[in-house]
BATITI-649705 format. One line per 2 residues: number of its first residue (from 1); their letters; for each residue x, y, z of C-alpha. Coordinates in nm, 2 decimals. Each point is the difference from the previous one (the first is absolute). Example, Ala and Ser with C-alpha at 12.3 -4.5 7.8 and 13.67 -1.06 7.14 Angstrom:
<sites>
1) as) 1.23,-0.45,0.78 ~ 0.14,0.34,-0.07;
</sites>
This chain:
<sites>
1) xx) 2.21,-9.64,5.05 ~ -0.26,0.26,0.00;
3) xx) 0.17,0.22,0.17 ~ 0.29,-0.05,-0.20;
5) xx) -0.18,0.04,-0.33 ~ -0.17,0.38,0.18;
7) xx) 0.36,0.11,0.00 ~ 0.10,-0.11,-0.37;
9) xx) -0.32,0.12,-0.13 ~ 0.05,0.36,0.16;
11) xx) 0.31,0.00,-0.04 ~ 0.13,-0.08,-0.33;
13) xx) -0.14,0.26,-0.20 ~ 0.27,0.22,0.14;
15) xx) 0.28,-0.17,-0.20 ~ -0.23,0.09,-0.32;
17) xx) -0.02,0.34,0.10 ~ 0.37,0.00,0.04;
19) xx) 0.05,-0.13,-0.40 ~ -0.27,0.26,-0.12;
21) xx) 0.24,0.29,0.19 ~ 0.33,-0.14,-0.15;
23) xx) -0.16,-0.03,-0.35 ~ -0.09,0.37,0.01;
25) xx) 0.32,0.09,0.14 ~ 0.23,-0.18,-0.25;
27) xx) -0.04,0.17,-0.35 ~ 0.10,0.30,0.14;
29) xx) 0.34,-0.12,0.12 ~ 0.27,-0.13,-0.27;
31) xx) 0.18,-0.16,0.23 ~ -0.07,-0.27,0.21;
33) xx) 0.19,0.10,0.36 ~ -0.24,0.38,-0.03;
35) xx) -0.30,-0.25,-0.07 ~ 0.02,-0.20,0.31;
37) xx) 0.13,0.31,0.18 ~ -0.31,0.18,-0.09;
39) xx) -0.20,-0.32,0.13 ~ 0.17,-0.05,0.31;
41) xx) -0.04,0.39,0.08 ~ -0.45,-0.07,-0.04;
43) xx) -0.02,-0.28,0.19 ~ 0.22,0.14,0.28;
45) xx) -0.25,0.33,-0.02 ~ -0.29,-0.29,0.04;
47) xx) 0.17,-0.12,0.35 ~ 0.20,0.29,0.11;
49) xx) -0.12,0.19,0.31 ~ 0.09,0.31,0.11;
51) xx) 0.27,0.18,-0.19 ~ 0.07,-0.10,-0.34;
53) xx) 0.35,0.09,-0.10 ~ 0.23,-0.22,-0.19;
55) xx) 0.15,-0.10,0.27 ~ -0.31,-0.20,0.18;
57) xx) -0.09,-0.07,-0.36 ~ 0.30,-0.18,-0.05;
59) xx) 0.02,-0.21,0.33 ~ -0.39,-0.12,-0.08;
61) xx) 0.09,-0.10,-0.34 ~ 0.28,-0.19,0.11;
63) xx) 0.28,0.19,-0.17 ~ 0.32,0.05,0.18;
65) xx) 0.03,0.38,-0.08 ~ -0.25,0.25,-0.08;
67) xx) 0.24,0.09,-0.32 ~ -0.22,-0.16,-0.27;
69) xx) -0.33,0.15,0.17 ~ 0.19,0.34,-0.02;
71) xx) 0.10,-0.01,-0.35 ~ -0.31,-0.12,-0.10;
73) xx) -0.14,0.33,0.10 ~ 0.29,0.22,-0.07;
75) xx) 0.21,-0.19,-0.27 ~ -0.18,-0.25,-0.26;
77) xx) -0.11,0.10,-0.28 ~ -0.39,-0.05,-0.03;
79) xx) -0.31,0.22,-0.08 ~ -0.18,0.07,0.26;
81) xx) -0.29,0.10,-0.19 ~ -0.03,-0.32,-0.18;
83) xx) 0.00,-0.19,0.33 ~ -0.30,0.24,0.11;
85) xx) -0.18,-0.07,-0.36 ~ 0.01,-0.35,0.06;
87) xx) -0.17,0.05,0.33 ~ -0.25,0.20,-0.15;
89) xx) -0.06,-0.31,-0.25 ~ -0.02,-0.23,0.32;
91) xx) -0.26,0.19,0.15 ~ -0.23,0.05,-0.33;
93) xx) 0.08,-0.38,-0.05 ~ -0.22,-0.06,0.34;
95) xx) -0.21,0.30,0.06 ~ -0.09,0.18,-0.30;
97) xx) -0.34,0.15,0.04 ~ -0.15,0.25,-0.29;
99) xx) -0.19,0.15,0.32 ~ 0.32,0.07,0.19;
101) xx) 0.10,0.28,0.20 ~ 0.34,0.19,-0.01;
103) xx) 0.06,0.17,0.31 ~ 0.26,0.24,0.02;
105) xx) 0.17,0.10,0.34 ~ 0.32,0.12,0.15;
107) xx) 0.18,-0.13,0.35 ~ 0.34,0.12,0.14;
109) xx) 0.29,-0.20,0.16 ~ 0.12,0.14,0.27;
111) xx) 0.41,0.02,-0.03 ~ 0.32,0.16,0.20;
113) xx) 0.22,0.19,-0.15 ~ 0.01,0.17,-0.32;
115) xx) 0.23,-0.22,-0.27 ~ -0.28,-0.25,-0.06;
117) xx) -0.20,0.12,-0.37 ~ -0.24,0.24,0.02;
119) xx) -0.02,-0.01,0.37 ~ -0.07,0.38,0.13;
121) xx) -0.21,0.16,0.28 ~ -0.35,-0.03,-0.16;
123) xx) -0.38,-0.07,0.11 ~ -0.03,-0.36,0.11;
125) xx) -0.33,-0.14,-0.02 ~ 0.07,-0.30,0.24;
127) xx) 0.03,0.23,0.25 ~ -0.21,0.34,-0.10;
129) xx) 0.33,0.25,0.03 ~ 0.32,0.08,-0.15;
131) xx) 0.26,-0.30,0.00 ~ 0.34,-0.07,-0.14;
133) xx) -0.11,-0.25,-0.23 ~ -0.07,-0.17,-0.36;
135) xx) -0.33,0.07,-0.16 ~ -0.11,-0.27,-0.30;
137) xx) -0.30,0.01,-0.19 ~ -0.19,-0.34,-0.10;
139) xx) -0.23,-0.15,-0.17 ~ -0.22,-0.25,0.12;
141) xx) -0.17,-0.27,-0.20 ~ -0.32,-0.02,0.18;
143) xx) -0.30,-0.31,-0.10 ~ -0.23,-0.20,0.17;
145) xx) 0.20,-0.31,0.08 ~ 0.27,0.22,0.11;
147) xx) 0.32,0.32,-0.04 ~ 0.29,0.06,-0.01;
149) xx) 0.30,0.25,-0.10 ~ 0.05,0.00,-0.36;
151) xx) 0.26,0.32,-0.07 ~ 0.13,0.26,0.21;
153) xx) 0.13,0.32,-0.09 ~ 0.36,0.17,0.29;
155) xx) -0.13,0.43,0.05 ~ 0.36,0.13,-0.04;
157) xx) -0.01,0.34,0.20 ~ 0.10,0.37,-0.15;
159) xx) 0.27,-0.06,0.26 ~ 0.17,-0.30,-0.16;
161) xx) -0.11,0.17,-0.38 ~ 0.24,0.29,0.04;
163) xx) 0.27,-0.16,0.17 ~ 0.25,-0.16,-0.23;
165) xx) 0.21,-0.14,0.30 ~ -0.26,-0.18,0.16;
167) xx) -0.14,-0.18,-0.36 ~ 0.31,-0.08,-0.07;
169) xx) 0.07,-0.18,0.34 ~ -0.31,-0.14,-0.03;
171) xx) 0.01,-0.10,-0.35 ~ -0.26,0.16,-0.17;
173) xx) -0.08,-0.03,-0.37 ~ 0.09,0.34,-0.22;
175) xx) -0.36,0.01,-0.14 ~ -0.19,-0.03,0.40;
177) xx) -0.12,0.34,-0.01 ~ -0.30,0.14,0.28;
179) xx) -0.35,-0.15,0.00 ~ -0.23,0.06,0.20;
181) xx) -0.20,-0.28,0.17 ~ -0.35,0.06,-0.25;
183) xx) 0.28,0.00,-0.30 ~ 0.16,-0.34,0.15;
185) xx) -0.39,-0.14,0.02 ~ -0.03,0.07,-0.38;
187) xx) 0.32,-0.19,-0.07 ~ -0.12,-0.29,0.19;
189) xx) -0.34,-0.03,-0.16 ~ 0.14,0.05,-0.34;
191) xx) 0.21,-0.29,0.07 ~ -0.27,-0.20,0.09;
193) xx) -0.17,0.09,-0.32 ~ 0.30,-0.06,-0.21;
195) xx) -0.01,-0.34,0.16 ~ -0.39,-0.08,-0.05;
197) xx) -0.08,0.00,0.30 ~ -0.36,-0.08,0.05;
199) xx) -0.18,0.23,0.20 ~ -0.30,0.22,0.03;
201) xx) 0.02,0.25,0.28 ~ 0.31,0.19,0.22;
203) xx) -0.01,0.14,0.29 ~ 0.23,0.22,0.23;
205) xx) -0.01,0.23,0.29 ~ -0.03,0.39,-0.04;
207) xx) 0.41,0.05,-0.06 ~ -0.15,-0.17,-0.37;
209) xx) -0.33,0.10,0.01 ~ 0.07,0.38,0.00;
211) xx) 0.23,-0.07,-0.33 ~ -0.18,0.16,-0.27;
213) xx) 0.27,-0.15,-0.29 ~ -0.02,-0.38,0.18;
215) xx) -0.39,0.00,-0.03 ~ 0.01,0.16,-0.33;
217) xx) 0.23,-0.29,-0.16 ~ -0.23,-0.31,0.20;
219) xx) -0.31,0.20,-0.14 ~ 0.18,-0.07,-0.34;
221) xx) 0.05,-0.35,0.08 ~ -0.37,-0.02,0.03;
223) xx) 0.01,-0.12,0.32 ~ -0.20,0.06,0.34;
225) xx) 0.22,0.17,0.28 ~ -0.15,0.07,0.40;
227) xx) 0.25,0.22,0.14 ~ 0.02,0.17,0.31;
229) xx) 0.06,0.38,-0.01 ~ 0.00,0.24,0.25;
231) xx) -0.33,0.23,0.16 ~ 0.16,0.31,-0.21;
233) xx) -0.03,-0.23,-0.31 ~ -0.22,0.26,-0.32;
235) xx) -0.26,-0.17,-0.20 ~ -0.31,0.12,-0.22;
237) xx) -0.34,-0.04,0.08 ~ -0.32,0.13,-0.18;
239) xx) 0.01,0.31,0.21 ~ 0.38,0.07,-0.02;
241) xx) 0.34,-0.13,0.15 ~ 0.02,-0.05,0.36;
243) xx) 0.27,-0.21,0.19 ~ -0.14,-0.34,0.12;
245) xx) -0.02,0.10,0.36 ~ -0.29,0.26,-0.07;
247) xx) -0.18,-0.25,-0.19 ~ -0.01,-0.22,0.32;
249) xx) -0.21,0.26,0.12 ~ -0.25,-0.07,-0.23;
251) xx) 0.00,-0.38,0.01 ~ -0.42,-0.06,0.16;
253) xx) -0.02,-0.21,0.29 ~ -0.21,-0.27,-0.19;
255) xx) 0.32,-0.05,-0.30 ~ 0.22,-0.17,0.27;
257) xx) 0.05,-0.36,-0.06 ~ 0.21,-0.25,0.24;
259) xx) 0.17,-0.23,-0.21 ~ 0.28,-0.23,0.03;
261) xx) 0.34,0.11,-0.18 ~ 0.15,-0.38,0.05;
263) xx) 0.04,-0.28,0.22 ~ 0.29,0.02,0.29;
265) xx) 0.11,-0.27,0.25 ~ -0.28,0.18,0.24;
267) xx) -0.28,0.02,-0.24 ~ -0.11,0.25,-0.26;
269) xx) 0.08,0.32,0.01 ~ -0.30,0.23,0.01;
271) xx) 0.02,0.36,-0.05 ~ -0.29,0.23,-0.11;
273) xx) 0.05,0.12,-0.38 ~ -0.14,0.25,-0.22;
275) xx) 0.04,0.13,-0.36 ~ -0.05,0.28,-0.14;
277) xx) -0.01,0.07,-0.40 ~ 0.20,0.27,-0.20;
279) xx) -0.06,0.14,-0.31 ~ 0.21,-0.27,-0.18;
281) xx) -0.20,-0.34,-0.08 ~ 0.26,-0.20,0.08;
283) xx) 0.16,0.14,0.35 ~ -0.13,0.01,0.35;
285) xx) 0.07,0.13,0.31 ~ 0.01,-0.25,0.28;
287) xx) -0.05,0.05,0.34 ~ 0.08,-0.27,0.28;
289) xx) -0.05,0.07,0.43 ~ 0.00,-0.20,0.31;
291) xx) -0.30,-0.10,0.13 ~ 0.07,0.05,0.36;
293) xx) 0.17,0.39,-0.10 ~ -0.10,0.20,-0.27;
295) xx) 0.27,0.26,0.02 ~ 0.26,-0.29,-0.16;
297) xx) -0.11,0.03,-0.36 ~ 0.24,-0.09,-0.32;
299) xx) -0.07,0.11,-0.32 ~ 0.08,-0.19,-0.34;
301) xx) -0.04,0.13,-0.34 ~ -0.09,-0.28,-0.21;
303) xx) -0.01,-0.05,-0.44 ~ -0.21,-0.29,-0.10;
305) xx) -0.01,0.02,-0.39 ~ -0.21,-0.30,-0.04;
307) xx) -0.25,0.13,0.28 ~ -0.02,-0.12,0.37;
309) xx) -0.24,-0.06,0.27 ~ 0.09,0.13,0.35;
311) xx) 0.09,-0.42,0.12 ~ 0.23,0.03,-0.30;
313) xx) 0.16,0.30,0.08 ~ 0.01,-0.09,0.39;
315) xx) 0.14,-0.32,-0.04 ~ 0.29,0.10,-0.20;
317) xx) 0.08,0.30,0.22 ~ 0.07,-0.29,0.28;
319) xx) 0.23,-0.17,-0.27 ~ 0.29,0.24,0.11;
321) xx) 0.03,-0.21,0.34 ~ 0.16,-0.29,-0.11;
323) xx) 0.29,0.16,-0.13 ~ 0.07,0.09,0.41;
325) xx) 0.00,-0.36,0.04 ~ 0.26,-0.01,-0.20;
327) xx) 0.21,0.23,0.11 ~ -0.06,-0.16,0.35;
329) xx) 0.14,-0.38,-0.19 ~ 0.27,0.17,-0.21;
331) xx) 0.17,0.17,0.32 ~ -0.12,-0.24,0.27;
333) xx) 0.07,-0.35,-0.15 ~ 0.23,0.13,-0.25;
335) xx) 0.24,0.26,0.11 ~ -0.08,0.20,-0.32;
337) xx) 0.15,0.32,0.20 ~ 0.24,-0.23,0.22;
339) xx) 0.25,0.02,-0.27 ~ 0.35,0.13,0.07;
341) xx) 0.10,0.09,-0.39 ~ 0.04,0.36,-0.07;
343) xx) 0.03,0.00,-0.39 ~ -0.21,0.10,-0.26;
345) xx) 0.01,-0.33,-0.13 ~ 0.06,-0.17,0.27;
347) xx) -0.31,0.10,0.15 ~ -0.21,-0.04,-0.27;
349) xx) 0.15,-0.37,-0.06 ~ -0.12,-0.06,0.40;
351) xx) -0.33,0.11,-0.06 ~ -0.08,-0.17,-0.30;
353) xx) 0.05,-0.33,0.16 ~ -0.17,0.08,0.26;
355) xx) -0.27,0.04,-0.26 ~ 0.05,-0.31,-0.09;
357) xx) 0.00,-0.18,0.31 ~ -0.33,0.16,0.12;
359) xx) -0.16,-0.08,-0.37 ~ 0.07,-0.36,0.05;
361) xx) -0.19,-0.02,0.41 ~ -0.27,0.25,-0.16;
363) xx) -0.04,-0.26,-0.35 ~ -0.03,-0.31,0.29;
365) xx) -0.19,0.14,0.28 ~ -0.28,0.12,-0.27;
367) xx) -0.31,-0.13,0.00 ~ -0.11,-0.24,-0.23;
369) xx) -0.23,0.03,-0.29 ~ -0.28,-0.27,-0.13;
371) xx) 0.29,-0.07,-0.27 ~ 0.29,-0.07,0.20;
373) xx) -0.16,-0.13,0.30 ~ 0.13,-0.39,0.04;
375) xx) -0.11,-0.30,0.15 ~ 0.21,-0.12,0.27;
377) xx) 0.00,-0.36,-0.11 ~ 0.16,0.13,-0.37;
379) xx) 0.29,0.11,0.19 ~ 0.30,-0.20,0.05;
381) xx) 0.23,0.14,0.27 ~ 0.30,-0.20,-0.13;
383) xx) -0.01,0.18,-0.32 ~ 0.29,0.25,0.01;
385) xx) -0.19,0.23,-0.24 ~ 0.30,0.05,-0.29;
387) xx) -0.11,0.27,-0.23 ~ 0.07,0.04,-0.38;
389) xx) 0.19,0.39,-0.01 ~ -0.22,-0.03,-0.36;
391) xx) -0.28,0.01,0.21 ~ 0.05,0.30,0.22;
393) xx) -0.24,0.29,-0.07 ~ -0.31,-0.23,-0.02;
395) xx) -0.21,-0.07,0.29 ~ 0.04,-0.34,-0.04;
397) xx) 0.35,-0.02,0.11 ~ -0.08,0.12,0.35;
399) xx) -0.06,-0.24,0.29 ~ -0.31,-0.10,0.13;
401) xx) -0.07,0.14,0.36 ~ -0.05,-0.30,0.25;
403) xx) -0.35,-0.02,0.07 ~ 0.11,0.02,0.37;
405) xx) 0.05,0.37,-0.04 ~ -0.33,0.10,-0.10;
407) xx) -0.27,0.17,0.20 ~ -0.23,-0.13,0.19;
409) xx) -0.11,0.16,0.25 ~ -0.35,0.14,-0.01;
411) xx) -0.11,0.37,0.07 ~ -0.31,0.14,0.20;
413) xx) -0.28,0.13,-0.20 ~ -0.21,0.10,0.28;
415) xx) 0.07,0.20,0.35 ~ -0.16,-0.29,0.21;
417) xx) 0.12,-0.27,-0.19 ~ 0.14,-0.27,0.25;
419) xx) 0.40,-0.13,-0.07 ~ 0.04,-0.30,-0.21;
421) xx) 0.08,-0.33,0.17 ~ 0.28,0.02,-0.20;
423) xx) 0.17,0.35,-0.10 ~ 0.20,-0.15,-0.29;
425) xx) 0.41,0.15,-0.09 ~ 0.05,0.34,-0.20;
427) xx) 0.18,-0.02,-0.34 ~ 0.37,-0.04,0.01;
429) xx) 0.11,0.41,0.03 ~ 0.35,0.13,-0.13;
431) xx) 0.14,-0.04,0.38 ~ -0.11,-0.37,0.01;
433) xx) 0.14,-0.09,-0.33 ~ 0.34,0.14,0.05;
435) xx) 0.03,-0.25,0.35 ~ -0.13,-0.31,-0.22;
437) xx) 0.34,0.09,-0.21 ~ 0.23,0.06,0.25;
439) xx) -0.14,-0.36,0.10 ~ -0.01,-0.16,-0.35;
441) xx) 0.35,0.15,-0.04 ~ 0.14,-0.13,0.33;
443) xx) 0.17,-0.34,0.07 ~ -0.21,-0.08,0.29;
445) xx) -0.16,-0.33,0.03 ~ -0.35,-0.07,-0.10;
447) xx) -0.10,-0.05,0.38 ~ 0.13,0.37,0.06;
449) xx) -0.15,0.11,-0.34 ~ -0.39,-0.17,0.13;
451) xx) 0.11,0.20,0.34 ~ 0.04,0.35,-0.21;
453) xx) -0.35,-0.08,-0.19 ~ -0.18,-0.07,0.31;
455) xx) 0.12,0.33,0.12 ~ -0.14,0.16,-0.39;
457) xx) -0.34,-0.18,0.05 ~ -0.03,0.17,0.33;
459) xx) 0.04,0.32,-0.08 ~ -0.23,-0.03,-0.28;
461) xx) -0.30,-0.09,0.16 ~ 0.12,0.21,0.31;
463) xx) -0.05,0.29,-0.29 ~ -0.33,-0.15,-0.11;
465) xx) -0.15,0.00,0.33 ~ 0.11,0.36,0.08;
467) xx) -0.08,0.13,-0.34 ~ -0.33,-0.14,0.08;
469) xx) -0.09,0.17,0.28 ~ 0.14,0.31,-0.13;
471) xx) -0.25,0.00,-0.27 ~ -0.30,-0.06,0.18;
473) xx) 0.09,0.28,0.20 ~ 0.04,0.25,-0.24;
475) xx) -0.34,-0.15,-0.13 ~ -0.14,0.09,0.31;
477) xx) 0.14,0.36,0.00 ~ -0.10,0.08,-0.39;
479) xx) -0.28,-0.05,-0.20 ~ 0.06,-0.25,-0.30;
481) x) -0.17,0.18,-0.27;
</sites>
């Protein structure tokens, strides 16, 4: 019986997780076959693998065609853009934060051929050269308890601008005229604004960070911004301009600090950083090197109109991390780029719920605050969780998270600390969550499901005890000032 109520208990929040996706689906659709088209097509992105066509989509979902999957992309009438609002709300419902982050950064899919939109030979980051691929801009929701993808903005190359043939294959609205990727940035942050977006800082690499009209407009905004820029980068210091990379010159040996940017799965992540003031009150120049070689140095140039101490301005340069993590979820465990749509629309419809899908495993796997956190014993794993649509867009209509996903595993504070007897389990990650659906959503027996857990709870102390030992090495190797 205990092992029996282990299963139900970790297992039946997934059905409620299910509801909360339909309910955000359905007032977008007017009719009811797009609805459950639409819902079939996010929980098949939740359990596909590999490529996710309509085809494989299908088969998972249990149609006996992919044609519904295929005009629910290419042929039903429904506003994307609504669906992606709503996603927006879900996320805000869970994880606003007034101290949030909005990181901005761009990835590529790498395609074949050239009819799929906005597909062209053009610099892939993935990969550090010149690809035939798609290049999308997004922005990341970034807090404390956890991130995720919130909008995302399709480059169109000059290419596909003056080439009527190929936008009209392709579909391409009249009015989609050339922006570059800074322009596309401002888009996405003014949406974010339009939509009351709580947040307090962005960040992006130097593609942004050298925008002067993008840092302009979030300097209007009155918000903070730690961008990256590059060593030929200009600003103004009491004795005149210089580019940041002479000013490293002049950084004394005694103004280096080794500080933490953020925790990884390894421990923290310690680089040596320095700053260095400009004539304007409010802006910075940040410098950042490795400790073990000084020649790899990255500059940011950073506006904090409220003030900022170095920790501040440090710890929110290592905000722009997590939104690689989720790149990493959206194309790994979602197929985000394993599409096979070539549309316009199409391919905006495929990645918005794929936004949706990795907004519901980010919402779940977060971690819990002192306000949401739930005895076990108040749970009741036979409740099937129904949820009032009047409801939706309060925090109160999300599920609980089973107290069995929590962390628990301790970390080393000190480079000669001994292992615990016991090295507790990590918190549920994205990865994890997604197999607890595929066996929530499965029709195998409860002995088969206790089997699959067994295999969860493994891995998850398996990851404590390396992550462990990972830390107290790197406390060994760095000091932990």
């Amino acid at each position: 019986m205990a092992a029996q109520a282990m299963v139900e208990a970790d297992l039946a929040v997934w059905p409620r997780w299910l509801d909360v996706a339909m309910l955000i689906i359905s007032p977008v659709f007017a009719q009811a076959r797009s609805r459950r088209a639409a819902f079939d097509y996010v929980c098949a992105l939740l359990r596909a693998d590999g490529r996710r066509s309509c085809w494989q989509l299908a088969e998972l979902a249990g149609h006996a065609t992919p044609r519904r999957l295929q005009a629910l992309l290419a042929e039903y009438v429904w506003d994307a853009q609504v669906l992606l609002e709503r996603v927006r709300g879900l996320l805000l419902d869970a994880l606003a934060d007034p101290e949030a982050v909005l990181a901005i950064d761009e990835t590529a899919e790498l395609k074949a051929g050239d009819h799929t939109v906005a597909v062209a030979p053009q610099y892939a980051g993935i990969t550090g050269q010149v690809e035939n691929c798609q290049t999308v801009v997004f922005l990341a929701y970034v807090t404390a308890r956890a991130h995720a993808l919130m909008d995302f903005a399709l480059y169109l190359p000059k290419t596909w601008i003056g080439d009527p043939h190929r936008r009209a294959r392709a579909q391409v609205p009249d009015e989609i005229g050339f922006a570059t990727k800074p322009q596309l940035a401002v888009d996405l942050v003014r949406r974010a604004v339009a939509g009351s977006v709580p947040f307090a800082w962005i960040v992006a690499d130097e593609v942004y960070g050298r925008a002067g009209k993008l840092r302009a407009y979030v300097e209007s905004l009155g918000k903070g911004y730690v961008f990256t820029v590059p060593t030929s980068f200009i600003v103004t210091c009491a004795d005149g301009t210089h580019t940041v990379k002479t000013l490293l010159g002049r950084v004394p040996a005694n103004a280096w600090s080794q500080r933490s940017c953020g925790a990884g799965c390894k421990g923290h992540r310690w680089y040596e950083w320095a700053w260095i003031a400009t004539t304007s009150p409010t802006h910075w120049v940040l410098v950042r090197r490795n400790p073990a070689d000084h020649t790899k140095v990255t500059f940011f140039y950073c506006h904090a109109p409220h003030g900022a101490t170095l920790a501040t301005l440090v710890r929110i340069a290592g905000r722009r991390w997590p939104v690689e993590t989720c790149f990493q979820a959206a194309k790994s465990i979602l197929g985000i780029d394993a599409h096979q749509v070539r549309l316009w629309h199409s391919w905006h419809r495929h990645t918005v719920l794929t936004l949706l899908a990795a907004a519901i495993l980010a919402v779940a796997t977060a971690a819990p605050t002192a306000q949401t956190a739930t005895d076990p014993s108040d749970l009741d794993p036979h409740d099937t969780g129904s949820i009032d649509p009047a409801d939706l867009g309060t925090a109160a209509a999300l599920p609980d998270q089973p107290a069995g996903w929590r962390e628990t595993a301790p970390l080393p504070v000190r480079p000669d600390q001994l292992p615990p007897p016991d090295h507790g389990r990590i918190k549920v990650t994205i990865a994890e969550a997604r197999r607890l659906l595929t066996i929530a959503t499965s029709t195998a027996t409860t002995t088969v499901r206790f089997f699959h857990l067994r295999w969860s709870d493994w891995r998850r102390r398996h990851q404590a005890r390396a992550r462990w030992h990972h830390w107290r090495t790197r406390l060994r190797r760095y000091a932990t000032t």
